[in-house]
C-alpha angles and dihedrals in degrees: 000000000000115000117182125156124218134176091237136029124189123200103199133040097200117116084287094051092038099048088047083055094059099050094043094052096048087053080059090243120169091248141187127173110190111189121151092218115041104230095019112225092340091069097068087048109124097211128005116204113158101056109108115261098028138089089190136358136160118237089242102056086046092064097043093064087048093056090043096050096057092044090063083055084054088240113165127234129180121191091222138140111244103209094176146012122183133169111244098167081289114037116254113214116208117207138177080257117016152009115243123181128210148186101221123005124213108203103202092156097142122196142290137237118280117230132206101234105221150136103296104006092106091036095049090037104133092003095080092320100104137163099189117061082175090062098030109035104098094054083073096059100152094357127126106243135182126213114210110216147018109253133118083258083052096051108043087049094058095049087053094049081051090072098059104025130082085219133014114199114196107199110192131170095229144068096250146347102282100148092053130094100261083230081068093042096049085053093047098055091037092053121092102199094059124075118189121223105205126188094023144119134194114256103167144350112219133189141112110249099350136011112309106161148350129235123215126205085249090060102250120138123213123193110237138162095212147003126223114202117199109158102144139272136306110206115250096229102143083116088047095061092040089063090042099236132175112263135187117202093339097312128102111258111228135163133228087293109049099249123140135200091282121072105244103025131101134178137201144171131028097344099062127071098276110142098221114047105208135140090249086050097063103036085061090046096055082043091062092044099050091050088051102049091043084055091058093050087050098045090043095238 
C-alpha cells in the first residue's frame, strides 16, 4: 500500500476543500486534497446565483473552474474514500487505497443529503426515488414528479424539473415557503407547470418495479413517476468522531480561526458550527483554515 507525507491534507474537495486548496497551494504547501465527488453538494446545484462574480452559474461548471484552477497550482487531488484518520505524533490518513501522513489536517467533508425515512424510499431508490434533480431531471421528460421540502434545494429542483416534466408537485409540511429566497418563490407561483402541496408530509412511495404513487399523511394519493427528496443535510461528521472532536448538534465546533478541539486540526464549510451553510461561506471558512494551518508549519508548530 501507497504511503506518501505532506504538510497538508485536506478531507473534502467541496468550495471549503478546494479553496483551501488555493490558498494552500499559493503558500507552496505540499498539498493533497482526497474527496470522492469533486465540488461536494454544490456540484449537483442547478443554478447558482448568490456566489460572488456570477449572475448564474451551475453548480457543475463552478466546480470545474475550482478544480482548474488547483490544479494550475499543481495541487493534487485523489478521488478516494478516507475510512480513518488517527494522530500518531504526525496524522495517518486511511484510504480505500492508500495511507498518506501529514503534518496538519483541514476536514472540509459537508454534509449529505437528509432522507425521509419511509415505506419505499430505499426500495424505489434509483427506480423514480432520486436526490439530485440536476442528475436525474431529464429521465422524467413528460412524467408526472413530486419534490419532497421547501427549501431553496427543494425549489430550484422543482423549477428544473419544470423544464422536462409534464407536473411538478411540490409537497411541503408547512403553510407556505418561508425558508426560501422570495426570487424562488416568485418562479415557483408564476410557473404552470408546479403545484404546491401545503400542509403534507410523505408517508409512503408505492409501485411495482419503479415509483407509481405517493401516499400523504391525509391519506390522498397522487400518481407520480418519480419522487425528488430535498429535505436538507446531515453533517458528515463519522471523521469527526473518530478524532474525537468536540461537536454541537451534530457540527465541529471551531473558532475564528478554524481550529478544533484537536491541535492540528481545522474545519471548514457545511460540517462545522457555522450558522449559514452556503457555498461563500465555506469557501471563507477553508480560507481561514488554510492561512492558519499554514501559520502553525511556519511557525513549526
Amino acid at each position: 500500500m501507497e504511503e506518501k507525507t505532506y504538510d497538508l491534507i485536506i478531507a473534502g474537495a467541496g468550495p471549503a476543500g478546494l479553496t483551501a486548496a488555493v490558498y494552500a497551494g499559493r503558500y507552496l504547501l505540499n498539498v493533497l486534497v482526497i474527496g470522492e465527488l469533486e465540488g461536494g453538494m454544490i456540484s449537483e446545484a442547478p443554478e447558482v446565483c448568490n456566489f460572488p462574480s456570477y449572475e448564474s452559474i451551475t453548480g457543475l461548471e463552478l466546480t470545474r473552474k475550482l478544480v482548474e484552477q488547483i490544479k494550475h497550482l499543481k495541487v493534487e487531488i485523489r478521488h478516494e474514500e478516507i475510512e480513518e484518520i488517527k494522530k500518531n505524533g504526525e496524522f495517518e490518513v486511511k484510504t480505500n487505497n492508500s495511507i498518506y501522513k501529514a503534518k496538519k489536517i483541514i476536514l472540509a467533508t459537508g454534509s449529505k443529503k437528509r432522507k425521509l425515512g419511509i415505506k419505499g424510499e430505499e426500495e424505489f431508490s434509483g427506480k423514480g426515488v432520486s436526490y439530485c434533480a440536476t442528475c436525474d431531471a431529464a429521465f422524467f421528460k413528460d412524467d408526472i414528479v413530486a419534490v419532497v421540502g421547501g427549501s431553496d434545494a427543494a425549489l430550484t429542483a422543482a423549477i428544473l424539473l419544470s423544464e422536462y416534466a409534464k407536473k411538478v408537485y411540490i409537497v411541503y409540511r408547512r403553510e407556505n415557503f418561508f425558508r426560501a429566497e422570495p426570487t424562488w418563490i416568485k418562479q415557483v407561483e408564476e410557473n404552470k407547470k408546479i403545484e404546491p402541496v401545503f400542509n403534507s408530509n410523505i408517508k409512503e412511495i408505492k409501485g411495482s418495479n419503479k415509483v407509481e404513487s405517493i401516499v400523504l399523511d391525509s391519506g390522498k394519493e397522487l400518481s407520480v413517476d418519480g419522487v425528488f427528496i430535498e429535505i436538507g443535510l446531515v453533517s458528515s461528521t463519522e471523521l469527526a468522531e473518530q478524532l474525537e472532536l468536540e461537536l454541537d448538534n451534530g457540527y465541529i465546533v471551531v473558532d475564528k480561526y478554524q481550529k478544533t478541539s484537536l491541535p492540528g486540526v481545522f474545519a471548514a464549510g457545511d460540517i462545522t458550527n457555522n450558522p449559514l451553510k452556503q457555498a461563500i461561506t465555506a469557501a471563507a471558512q477553508g480560507a481561514t483554515a488554510a492561512a492558519s494551518a499554514y501559520g502553525e508549519i511556519k511557525g513549526g508548530e
